[in-house]
C-alpha beads as a LAMMPS data file, in Angstrom:
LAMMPS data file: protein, C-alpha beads

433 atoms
432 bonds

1 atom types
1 bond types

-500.0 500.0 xlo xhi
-500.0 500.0 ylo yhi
-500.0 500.0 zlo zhi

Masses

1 110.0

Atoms # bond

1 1 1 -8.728 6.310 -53.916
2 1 1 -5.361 5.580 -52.358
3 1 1 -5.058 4.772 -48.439
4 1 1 -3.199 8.078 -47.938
5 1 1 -6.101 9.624 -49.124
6 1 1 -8.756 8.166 -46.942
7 1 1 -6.597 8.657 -43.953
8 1 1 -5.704 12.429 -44.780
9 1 1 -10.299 12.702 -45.379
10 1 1 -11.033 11.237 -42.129
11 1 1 -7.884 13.208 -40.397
12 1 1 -10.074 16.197 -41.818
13 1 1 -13.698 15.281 -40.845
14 1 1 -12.033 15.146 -37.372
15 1 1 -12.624 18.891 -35.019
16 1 1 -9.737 20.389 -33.513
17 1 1 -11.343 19.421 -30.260
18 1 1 -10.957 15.680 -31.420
19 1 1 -7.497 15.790 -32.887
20 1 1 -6.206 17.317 -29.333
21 1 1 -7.704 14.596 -27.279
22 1 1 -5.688 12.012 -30.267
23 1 1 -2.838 14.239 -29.445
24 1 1 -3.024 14.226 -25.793
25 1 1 -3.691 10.317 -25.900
26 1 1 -0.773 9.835 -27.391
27 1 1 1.458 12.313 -25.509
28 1 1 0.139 9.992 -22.327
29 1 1 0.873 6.590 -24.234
30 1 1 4.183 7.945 -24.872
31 1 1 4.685 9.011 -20.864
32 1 1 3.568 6.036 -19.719
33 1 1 5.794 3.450 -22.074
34 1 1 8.577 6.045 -21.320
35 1 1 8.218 5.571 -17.770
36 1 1 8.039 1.720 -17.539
37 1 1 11.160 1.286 -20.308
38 1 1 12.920 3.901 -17.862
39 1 1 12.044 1.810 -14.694
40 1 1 13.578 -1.458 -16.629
41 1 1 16.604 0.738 -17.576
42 1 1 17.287 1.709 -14.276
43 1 1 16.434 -1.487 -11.805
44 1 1 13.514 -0.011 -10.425
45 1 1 10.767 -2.009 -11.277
46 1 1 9.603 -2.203 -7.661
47 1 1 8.717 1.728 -7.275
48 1 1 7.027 1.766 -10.490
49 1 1 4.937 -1.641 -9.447
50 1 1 4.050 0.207 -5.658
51 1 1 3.455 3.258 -7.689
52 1 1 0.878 1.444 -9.937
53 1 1 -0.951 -0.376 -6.795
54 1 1 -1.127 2.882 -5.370
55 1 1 -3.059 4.462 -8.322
56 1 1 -5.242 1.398 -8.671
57 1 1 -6.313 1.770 -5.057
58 1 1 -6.682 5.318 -5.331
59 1 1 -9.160 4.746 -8.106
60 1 1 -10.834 2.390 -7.008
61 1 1 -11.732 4.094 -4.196
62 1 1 -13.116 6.580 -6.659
63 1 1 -14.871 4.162 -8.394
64 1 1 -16.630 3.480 -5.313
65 1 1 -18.414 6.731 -4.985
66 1 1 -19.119 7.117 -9.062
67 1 1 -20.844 3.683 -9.053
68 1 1 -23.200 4.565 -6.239
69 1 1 -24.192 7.800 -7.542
70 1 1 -24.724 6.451 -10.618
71 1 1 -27.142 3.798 -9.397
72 1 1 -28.352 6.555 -6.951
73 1 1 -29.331 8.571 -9.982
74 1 1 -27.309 11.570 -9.181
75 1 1 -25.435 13.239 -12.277
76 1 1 -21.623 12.667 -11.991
77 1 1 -19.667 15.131 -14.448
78 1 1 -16.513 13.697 -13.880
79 1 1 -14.196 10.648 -13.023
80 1 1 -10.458 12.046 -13.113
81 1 1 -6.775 10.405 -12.328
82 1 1 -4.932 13.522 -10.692
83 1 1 -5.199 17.301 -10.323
84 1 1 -4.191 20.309 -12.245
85 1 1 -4.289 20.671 -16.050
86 1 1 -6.242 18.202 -18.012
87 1 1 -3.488 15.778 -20.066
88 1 1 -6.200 13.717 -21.821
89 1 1 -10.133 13.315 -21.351
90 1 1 -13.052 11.813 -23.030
91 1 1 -16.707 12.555 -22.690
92 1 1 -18.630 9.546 -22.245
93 1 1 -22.723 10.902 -21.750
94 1 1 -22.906 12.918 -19.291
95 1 1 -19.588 12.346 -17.369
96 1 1 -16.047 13.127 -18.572
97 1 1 -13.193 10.143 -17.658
98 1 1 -9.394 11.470 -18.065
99 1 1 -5.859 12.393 -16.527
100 1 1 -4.689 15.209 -14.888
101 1 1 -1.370 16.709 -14.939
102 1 1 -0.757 15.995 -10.977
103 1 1 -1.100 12.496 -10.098
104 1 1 -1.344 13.070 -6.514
105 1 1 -4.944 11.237 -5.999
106 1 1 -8.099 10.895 -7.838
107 1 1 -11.906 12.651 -7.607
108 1 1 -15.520 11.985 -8.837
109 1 1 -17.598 15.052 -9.273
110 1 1 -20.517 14.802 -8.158
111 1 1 -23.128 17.536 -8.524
112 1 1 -24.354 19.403 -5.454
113 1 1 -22.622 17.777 -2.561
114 1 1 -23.145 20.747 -0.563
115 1 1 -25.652 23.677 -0.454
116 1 1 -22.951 26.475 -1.488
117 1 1 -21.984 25.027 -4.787
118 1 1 -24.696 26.386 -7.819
119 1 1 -26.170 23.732 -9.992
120 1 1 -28.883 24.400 -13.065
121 1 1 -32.773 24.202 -11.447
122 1 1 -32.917 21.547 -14.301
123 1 1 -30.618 19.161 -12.491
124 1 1 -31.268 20.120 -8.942
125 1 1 -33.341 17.052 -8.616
126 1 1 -30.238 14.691 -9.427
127 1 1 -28.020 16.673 -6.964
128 1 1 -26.179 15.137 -3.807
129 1 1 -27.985 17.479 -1.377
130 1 1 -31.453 16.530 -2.831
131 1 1 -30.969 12.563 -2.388
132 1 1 -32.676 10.771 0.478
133 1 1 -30.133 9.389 3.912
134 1 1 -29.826 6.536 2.736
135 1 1 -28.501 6.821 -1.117
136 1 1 -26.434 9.951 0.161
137 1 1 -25.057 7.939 3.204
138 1 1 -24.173 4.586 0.686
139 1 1 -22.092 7.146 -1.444
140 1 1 -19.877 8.453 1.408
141 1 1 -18.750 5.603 3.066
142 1 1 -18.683 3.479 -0.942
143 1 1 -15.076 4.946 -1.257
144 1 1 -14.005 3.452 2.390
145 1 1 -15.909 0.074 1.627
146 1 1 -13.826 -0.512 -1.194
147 1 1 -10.351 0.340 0.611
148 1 1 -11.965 -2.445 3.023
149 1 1 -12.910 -4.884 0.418
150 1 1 -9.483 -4.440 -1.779
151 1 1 -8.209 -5.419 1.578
152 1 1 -10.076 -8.157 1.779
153 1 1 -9.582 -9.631 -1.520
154 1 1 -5.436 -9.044 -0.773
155 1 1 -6.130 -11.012 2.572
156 1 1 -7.376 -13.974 0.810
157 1 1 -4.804 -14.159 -2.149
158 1 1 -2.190 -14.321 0.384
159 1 1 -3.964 -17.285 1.915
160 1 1 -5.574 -19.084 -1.088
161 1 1 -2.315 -18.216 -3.622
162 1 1 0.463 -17.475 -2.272
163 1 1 0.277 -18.697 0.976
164 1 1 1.872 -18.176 4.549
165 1 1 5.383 -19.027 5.400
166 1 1 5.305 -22.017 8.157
167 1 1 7.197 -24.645 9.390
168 1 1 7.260 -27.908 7.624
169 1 1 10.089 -26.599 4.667
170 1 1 13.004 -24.567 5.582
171 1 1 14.154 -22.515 2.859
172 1 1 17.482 -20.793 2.340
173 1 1 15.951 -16.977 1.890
174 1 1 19.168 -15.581 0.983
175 1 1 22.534 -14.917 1.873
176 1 1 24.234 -12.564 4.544
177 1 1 27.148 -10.288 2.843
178 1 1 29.217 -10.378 5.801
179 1 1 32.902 -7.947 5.492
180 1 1 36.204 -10.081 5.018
181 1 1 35.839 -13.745 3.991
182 1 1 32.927 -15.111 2.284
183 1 1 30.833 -17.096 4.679
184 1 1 30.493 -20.491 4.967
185 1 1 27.335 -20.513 2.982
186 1 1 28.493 -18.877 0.094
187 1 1 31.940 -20.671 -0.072
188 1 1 30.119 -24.050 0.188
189 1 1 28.136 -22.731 -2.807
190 1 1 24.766 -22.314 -1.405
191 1 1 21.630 -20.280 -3.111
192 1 1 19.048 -18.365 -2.113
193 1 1 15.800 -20.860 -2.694
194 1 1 17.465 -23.699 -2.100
195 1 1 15.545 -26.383 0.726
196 1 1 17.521 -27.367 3.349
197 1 1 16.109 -30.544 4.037
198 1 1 18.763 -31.943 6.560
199 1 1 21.615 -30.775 9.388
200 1 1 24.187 -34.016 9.928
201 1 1 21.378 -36.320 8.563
202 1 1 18.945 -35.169 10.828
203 1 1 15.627 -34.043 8.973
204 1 1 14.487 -30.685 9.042
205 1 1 11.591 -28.813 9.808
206 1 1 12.120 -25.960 12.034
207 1 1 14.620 -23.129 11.751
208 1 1 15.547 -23.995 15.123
209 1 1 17.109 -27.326 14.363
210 1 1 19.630 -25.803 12.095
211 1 1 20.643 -23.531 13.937
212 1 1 21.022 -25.806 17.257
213 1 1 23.551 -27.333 14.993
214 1 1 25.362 -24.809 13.102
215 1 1 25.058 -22.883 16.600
216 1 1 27.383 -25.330 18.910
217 1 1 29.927 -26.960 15.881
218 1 1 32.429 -24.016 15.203
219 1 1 35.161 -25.419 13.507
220 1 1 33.606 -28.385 13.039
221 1 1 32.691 -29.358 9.969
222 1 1 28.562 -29.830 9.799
223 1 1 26.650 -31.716 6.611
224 1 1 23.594 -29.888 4.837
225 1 1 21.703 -32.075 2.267
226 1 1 19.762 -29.135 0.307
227 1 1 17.310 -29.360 -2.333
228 1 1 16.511 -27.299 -5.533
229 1 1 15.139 -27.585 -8.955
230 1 1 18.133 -29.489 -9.938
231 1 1 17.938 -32.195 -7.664
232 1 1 19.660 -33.017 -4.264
233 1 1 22.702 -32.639 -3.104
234 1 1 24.766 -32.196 0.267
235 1 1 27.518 -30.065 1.317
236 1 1 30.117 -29.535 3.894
237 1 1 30.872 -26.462 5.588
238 1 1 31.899 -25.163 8.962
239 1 1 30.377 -22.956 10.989
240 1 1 32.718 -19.515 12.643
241 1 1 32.336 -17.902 15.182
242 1 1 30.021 -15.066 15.220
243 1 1 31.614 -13.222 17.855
244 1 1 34.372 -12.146 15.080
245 1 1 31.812 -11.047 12.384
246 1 1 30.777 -7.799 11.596
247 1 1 28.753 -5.677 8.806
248 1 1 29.453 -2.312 8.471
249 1 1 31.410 -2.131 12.072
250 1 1 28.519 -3.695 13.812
251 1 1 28.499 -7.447 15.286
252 1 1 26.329 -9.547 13.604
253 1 1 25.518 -11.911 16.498
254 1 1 24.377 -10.886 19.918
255 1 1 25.906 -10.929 22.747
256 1 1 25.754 -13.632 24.873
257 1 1 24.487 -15.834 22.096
258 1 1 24.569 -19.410 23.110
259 1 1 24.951 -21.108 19.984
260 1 1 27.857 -18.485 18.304
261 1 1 28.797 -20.370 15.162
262 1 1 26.848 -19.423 12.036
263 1 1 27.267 -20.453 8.437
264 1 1 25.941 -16.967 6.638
265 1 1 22.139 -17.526 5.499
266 1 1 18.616 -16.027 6.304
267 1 1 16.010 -18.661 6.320
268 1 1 12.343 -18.676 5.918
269 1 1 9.619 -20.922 5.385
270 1 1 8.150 -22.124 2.264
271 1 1 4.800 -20.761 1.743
272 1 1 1.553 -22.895 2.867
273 1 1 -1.747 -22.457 1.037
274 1 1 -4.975 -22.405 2.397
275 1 1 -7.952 -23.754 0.138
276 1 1 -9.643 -21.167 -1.265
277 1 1 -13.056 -21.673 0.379
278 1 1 -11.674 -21.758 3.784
279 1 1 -9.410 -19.254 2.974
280 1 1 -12.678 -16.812 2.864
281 1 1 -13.469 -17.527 6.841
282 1 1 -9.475 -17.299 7.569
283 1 1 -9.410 -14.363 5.595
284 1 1 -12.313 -12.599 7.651
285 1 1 -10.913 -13.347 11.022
286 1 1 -7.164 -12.079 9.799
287 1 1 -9.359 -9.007 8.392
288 1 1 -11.204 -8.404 11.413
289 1 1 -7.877 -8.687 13.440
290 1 1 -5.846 -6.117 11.392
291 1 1 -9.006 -3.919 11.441
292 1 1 -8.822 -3.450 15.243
293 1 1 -5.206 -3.106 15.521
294 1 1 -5.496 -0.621 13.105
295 1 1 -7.968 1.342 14.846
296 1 1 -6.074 0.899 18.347
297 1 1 -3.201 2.324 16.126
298 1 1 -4.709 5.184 15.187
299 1 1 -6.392 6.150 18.332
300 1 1 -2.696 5.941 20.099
301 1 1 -1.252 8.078 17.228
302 1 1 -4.158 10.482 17.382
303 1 1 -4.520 10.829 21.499
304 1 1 -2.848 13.743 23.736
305 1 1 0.202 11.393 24.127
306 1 1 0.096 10.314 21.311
307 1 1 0.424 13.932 19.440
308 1 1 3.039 14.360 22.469
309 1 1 5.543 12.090 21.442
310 1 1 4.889 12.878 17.713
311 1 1 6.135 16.561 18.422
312 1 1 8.828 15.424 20.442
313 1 1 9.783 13.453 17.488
314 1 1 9.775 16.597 15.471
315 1 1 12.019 18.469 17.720
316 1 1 14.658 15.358 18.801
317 1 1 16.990 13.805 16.305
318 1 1 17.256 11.152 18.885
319 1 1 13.364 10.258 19.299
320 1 1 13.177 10.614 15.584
321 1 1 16.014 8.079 14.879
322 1 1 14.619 5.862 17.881
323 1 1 10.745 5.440 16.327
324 1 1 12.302 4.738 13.243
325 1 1 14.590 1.973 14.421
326 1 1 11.137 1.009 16.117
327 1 1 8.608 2.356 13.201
328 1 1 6.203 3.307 15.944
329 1 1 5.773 7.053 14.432
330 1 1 3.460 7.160 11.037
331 1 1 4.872 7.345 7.693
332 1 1 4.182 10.212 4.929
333 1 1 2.793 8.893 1.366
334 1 1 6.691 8.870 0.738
335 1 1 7.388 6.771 3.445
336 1 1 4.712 4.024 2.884
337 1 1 5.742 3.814 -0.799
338 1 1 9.297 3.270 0.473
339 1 1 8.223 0.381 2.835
340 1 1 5.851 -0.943 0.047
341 1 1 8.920 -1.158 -1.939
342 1 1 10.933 -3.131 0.382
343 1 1 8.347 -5.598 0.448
344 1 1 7.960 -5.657 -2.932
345 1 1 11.800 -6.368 -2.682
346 1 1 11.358 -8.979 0.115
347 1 1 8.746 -10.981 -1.749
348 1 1 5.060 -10.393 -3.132
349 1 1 3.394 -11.636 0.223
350 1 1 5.064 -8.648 2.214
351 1 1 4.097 -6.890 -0.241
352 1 1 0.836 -7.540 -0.062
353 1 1 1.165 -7.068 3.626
354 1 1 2.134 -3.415 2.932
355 1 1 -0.856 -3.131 0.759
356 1 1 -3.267 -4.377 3.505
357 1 1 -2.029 -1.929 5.949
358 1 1 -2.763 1.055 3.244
359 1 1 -5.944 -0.085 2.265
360 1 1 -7.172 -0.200 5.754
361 1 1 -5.657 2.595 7.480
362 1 1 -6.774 4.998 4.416
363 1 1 -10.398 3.658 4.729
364 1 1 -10.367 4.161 8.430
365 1 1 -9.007 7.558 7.989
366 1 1 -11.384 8.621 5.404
367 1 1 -14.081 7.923 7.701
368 1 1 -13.217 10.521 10.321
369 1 1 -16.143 12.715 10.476
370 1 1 -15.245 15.839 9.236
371 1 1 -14.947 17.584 6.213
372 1 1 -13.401 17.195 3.735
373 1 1 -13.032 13.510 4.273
374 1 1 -15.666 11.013 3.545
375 1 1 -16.541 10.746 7.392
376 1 1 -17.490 14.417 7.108
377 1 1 -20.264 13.646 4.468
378 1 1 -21.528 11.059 6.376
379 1 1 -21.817 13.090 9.495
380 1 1 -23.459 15.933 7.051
381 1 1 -25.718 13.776 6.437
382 1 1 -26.546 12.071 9.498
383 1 1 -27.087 15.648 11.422
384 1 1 -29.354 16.292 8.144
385 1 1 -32.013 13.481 8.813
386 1 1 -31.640 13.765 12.928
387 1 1 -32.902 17.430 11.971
388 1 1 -35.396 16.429 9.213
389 1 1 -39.040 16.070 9.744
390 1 1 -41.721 14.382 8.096
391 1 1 -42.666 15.997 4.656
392 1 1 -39.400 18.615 5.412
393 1 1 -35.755 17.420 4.642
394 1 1 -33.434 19.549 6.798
395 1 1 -30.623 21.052 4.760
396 1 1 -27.281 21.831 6.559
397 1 1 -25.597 25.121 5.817
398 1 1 -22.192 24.069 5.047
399 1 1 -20.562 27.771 5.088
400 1 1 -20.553 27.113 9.263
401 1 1 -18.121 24.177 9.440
402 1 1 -15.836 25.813 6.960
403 1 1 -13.654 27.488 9.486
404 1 1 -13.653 23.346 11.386
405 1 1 -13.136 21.868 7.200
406 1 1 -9.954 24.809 7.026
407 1 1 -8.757 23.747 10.738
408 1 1 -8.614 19.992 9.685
409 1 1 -6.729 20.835 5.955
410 1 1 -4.606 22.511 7.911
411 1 1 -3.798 20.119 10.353
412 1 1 -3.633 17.125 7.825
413 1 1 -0.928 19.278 5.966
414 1 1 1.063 19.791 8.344
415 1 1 0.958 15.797 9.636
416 1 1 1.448 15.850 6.085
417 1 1 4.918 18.064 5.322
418 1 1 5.845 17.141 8.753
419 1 1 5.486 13.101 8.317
420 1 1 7.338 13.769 4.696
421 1 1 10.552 15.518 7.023
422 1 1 11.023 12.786 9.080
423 1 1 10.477 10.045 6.035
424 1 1 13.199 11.916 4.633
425 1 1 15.982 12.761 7.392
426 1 1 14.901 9.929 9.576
427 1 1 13.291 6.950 7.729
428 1 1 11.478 4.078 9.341
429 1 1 14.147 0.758 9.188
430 1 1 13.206 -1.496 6.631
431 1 1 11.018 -3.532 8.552
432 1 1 11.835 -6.372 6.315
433 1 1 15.335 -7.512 7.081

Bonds

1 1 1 2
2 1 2 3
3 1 3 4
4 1 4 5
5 1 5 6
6 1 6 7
7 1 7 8
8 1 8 9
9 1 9 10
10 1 10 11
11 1 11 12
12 1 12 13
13 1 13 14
14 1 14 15
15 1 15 16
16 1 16 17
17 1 17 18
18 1 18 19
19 1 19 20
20 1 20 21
21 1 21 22
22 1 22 23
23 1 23 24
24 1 24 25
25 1 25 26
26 1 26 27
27 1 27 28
28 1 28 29
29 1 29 30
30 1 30 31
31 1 31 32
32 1 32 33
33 1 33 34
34 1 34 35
35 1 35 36
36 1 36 37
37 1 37 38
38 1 38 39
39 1 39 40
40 1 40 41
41 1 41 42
42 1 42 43
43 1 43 44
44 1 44 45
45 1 45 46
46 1 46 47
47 1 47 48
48 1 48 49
49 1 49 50
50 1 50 51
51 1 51 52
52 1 52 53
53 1 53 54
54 1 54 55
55 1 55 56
56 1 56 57
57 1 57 58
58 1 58 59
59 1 59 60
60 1 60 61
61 1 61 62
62 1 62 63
63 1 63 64
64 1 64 65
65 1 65 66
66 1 66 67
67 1 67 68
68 1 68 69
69 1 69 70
70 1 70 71
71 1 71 72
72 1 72 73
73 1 73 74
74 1 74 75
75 1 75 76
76 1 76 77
77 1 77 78
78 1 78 79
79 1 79 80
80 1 80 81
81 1 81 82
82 1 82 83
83 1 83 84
84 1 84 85
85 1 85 86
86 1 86 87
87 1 87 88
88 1 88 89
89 1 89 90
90 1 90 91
91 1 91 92
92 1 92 93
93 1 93 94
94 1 94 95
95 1 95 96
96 1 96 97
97 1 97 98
98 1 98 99
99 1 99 100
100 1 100 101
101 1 101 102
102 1 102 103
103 1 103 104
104 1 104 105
105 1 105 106
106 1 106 107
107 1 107 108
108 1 108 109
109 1 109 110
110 1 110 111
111 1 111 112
112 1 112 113
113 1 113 114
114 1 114 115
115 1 115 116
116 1 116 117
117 1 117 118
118 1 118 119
119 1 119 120
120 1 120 121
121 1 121 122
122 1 122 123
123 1 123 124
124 1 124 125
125 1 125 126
126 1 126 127
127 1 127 128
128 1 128 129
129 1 129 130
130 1 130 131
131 1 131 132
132 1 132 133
133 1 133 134
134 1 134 135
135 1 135 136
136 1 136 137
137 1 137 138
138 1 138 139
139 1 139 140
140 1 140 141
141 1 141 142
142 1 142 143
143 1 143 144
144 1 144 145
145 1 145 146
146 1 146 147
147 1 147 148
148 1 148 149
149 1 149 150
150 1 150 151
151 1 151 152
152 1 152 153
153 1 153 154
154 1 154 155
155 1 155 156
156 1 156 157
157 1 157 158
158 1 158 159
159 1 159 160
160 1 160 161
161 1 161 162
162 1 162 163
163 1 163 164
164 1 164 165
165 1 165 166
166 1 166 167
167 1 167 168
168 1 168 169
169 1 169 170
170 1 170 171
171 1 171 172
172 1 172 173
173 1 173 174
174 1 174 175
175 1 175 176
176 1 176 177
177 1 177 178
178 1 178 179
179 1 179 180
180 1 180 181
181 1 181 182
182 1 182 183
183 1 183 184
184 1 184 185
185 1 185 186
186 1 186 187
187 1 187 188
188 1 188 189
189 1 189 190
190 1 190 191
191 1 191 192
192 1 192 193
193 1 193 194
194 1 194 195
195 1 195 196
196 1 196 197
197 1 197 198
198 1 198 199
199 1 199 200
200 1 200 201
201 1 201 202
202 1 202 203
203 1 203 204
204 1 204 205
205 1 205 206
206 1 206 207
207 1 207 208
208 1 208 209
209 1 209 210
210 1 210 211
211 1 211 212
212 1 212 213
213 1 213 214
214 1 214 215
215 1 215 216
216 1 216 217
217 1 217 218
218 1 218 219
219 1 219 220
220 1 220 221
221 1 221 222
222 1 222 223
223 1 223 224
224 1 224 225
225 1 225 226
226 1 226 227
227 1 227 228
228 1 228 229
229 1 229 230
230 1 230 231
231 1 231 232
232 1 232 233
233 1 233 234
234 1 234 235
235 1 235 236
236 1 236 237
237 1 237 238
238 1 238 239
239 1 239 240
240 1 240 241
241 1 241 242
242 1 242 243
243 1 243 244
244 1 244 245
245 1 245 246
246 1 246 247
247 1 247 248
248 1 248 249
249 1 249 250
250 1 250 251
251 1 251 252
252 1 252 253
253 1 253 254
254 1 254 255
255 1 255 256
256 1 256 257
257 1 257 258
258 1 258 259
259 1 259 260
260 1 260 261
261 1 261 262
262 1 262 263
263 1 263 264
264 1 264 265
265 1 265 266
266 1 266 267
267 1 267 268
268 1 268 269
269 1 269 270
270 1 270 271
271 1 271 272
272 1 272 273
273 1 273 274
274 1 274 275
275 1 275 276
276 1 276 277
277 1 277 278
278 1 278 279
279 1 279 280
280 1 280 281
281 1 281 282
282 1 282 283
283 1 283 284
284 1 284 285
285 1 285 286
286 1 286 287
287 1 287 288
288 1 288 289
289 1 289 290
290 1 290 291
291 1 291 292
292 1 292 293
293 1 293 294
294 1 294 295
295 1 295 296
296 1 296 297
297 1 297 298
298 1 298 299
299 1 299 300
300 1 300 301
301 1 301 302
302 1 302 303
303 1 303 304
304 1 304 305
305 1 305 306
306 1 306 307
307 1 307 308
308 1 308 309
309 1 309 310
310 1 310 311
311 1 311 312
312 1 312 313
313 1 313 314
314 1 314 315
315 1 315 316
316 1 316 317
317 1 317 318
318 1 318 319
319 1 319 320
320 1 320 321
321 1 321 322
322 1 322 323
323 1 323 324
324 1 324 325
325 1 325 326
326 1 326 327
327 1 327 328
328 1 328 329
329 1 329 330
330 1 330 331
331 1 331 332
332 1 332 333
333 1 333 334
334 1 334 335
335 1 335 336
336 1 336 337
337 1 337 338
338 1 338 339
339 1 339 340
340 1 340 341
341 1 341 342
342 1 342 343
343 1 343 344
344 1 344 345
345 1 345 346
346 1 346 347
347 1 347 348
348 1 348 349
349 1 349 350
350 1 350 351
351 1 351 352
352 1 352 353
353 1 353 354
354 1 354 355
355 1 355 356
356 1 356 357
357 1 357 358
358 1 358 359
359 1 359 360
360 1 360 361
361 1 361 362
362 1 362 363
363 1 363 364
364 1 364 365
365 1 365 366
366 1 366 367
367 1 367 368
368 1 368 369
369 1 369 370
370 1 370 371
371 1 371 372
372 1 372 373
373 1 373 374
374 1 374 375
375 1 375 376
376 1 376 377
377 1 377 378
378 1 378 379
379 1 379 380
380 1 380 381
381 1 381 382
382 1 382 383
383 1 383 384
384 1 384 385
385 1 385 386
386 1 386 387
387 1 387 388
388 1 388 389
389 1 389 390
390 1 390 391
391 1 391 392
392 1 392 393
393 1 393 394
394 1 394 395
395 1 395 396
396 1 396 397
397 1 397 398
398 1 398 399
399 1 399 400
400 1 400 401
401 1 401 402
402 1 402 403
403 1 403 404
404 1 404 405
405 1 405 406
406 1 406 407
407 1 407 408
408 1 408 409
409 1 409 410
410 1 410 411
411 1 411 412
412 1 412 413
413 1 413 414
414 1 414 415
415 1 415 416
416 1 416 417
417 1 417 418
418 1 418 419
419 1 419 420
420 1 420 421
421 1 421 422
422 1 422 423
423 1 423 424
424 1 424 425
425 1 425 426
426 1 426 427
427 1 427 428
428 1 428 429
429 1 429 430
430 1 430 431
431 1 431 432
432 1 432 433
């Protein structure tokens, strides 16, 4: 029997329902390889990268809750990437894994979370609703807890990998594009990466001691001995006078600036790595630390004055444009993908940093206590065992705090749309340059 033949049998042993998911699988494939071939085509590897992180997170927050009810013992029918129409699924058991057509988040369904949703008498008994405190309470804060721990883990690979910029080497982090002339910097031939290891024969550690240099010799010519991959080597330039230079209309020094000559580069510190097992205490304080600025963050955004300023943002062009020159207003989805981006652009520990913030500030916010978010489980099920007795578990009737549930949606929709408005009209400065 030829190959053909055995492929065009099995092709026909296979159901419809099977040859659709093949289909689907492949439509998805196809998507996906389109989408990263189209991201290489057009210089835009950095969105699709953010984009990615973001899904991973997303999911893994997901993954948080499916694990725990699984090892709870409650039934889980589903584990899905997106919303909307299903593009491709699998049935694995009991529980059905796939994509959705609207990749705007991720769910686990979980049977019975609440008492209005109807589940078969057969599986009542694996429901949600029918778990003791403690299993139900480890399943609504698992999705935060693994924001926190992604956040964690990001913490220490900055520390124990890629390490923290610090003096000891000054490196050339790129160079300014200044209107007219080329600068000093790039006429000399200079490159981002390059070490500058030292000003007139004077070593160098410190940004400072370039720039105390480069900063009082205008006209004169000053001596940078710079290292790369291709050895040493030193050249001459000479610093101008920054009073004259400007980028886009704007002066690139400021006023008053006691040291006015500059040469045209933006420095920064080569990287410093931790060890990795002290890197897990270091990691816990600069966890901790983020953790409370984050909730003092959120508590400003989220008080009377707070909500104040954030409407007269809304209504003033010119208090829009100022937060965003400051980024002291919060940022849509849109907007935090765009700063992720420009730290992806800036280097992979900013971007990093970008991803620490999200973790955090979406675990934090997922803990509020009310519904729909994962806080409002927990404080479900908190009232529920404050109300229990022995011998008879106190069931909360959800259908009360629906009209509170529809209040919040709202009102995280509209910080929603509202957020995405200014993101687009007035976004935050790149907080990178």
């Amino acid at each position: 029997m030829s190959t053909e033949q055995l492929s065009e049998d099995h092709l026909a042993e296979e159901s419809p329902d099977q040859l659709s998911q093949r289909r689907s699988l492949v439509q998805l494939a196809v998507v996906l390889i389109s989408a990263v071939l189209a991201s290489i085509a057009f210089h835009i590897t950095d969105v699709l990268i953010v984009v990615a992180a973001i899904v991973i997170m997303v999911m893994v927050h997901e993954l948080g809750h499916f694990l725990t009810a699984k090892w709870s013992g409650m039934k889980v029918t589903e584990y899905f990437l997106g919303f909307g129409p299903r593009v491709w699924s699998v049935r694995r058991g009991e529980t059905e894994y796939g994509v959705k057509a609207i990749p705007a988040g991720g769910y686990v369904k979980i049977i019975g979370m609440t008492n209005l949703e109807e589940v078969d008498p057969a599986d009542e008994p694996r429901s949600y609703r029918q778990q003791p405190f403690h299993r139900r309470l480890l399943v609504a804060v698992a999705g935060s807890t693994m924001h926190f721990v992604m956040a964690f883990v990001l913490i220490w690979a900055v520390l124990a990998v890629i390490g923290i910029p610090g003096p000891g080497t000054v490196v050339i982090q790129g160079l300014t594009a200044w209107q007219g002339p080329p600068s000093p910097a790039r006429a000399a031939g200079l490159h981002a990466g390059e070490e500058i290891v030292a000003v007139d024969g004077h070593r160098v550690t410190r940004f400072g001691q370039v720039a105390a240099v480069t900063g009082s010799h205008v006209g004169q010519p000053v001596r940078l001995e710079v290292r790369s991959g291709k050895g040493t080597r030193t050249v001459t330039l000479v610093p101008v006078d920054g009073e004259h230079v400007r980028v886009d209309g704007q002066r690139v020094l400021p006023k008053k600036d006691p040291t006015p000559g500059l040469i045209g580069v933006d420095l920064t510190y080569a990287p410093v790595r931790t060890g990795p097992l002290v890197a897990v205490g270091d990691s816990a304080t600069a966890f901790a630390r983020t953790f409370d600025a984050s909730i003092l963050a959120l508590g400003h955004v989220f008080s009377p004055s707070g909500l104040a300023t954030y409407f007269h943002e809304l209504s003033s062009a010119k208090a829009a444009q100022r937060a965003a020159r400051q980024g002291t207003r919060p940022e849509s989805i849109y907007g935090a993908v765009r700063t992720a981006v420009q730290g992806a652009q800036a280097g992979i520990g900013d971007l990093l940093a970008v991803l620490i913030s999200i973790n955090i500030f979406i675990g934090l916010v997922n803990l509020f206590p009310m519904l729909p978010l994962d806080g409002g489980h927990v404080a479900v099920a908190v009232y529920e065992r404050v109300r229990s007795r022995r011998g008879r578990p106190y069931h909360a009737d959800v259908s009360k705090l629906l009209p509170v549930a529809y209040l919040m949606i709202a009102f995280l929709g509209f910080i929603f749309i509202s957020s995405l408005y200014l993101d687009i009209v007035h976004p935050v400065a790149n907080p990178f340059r």
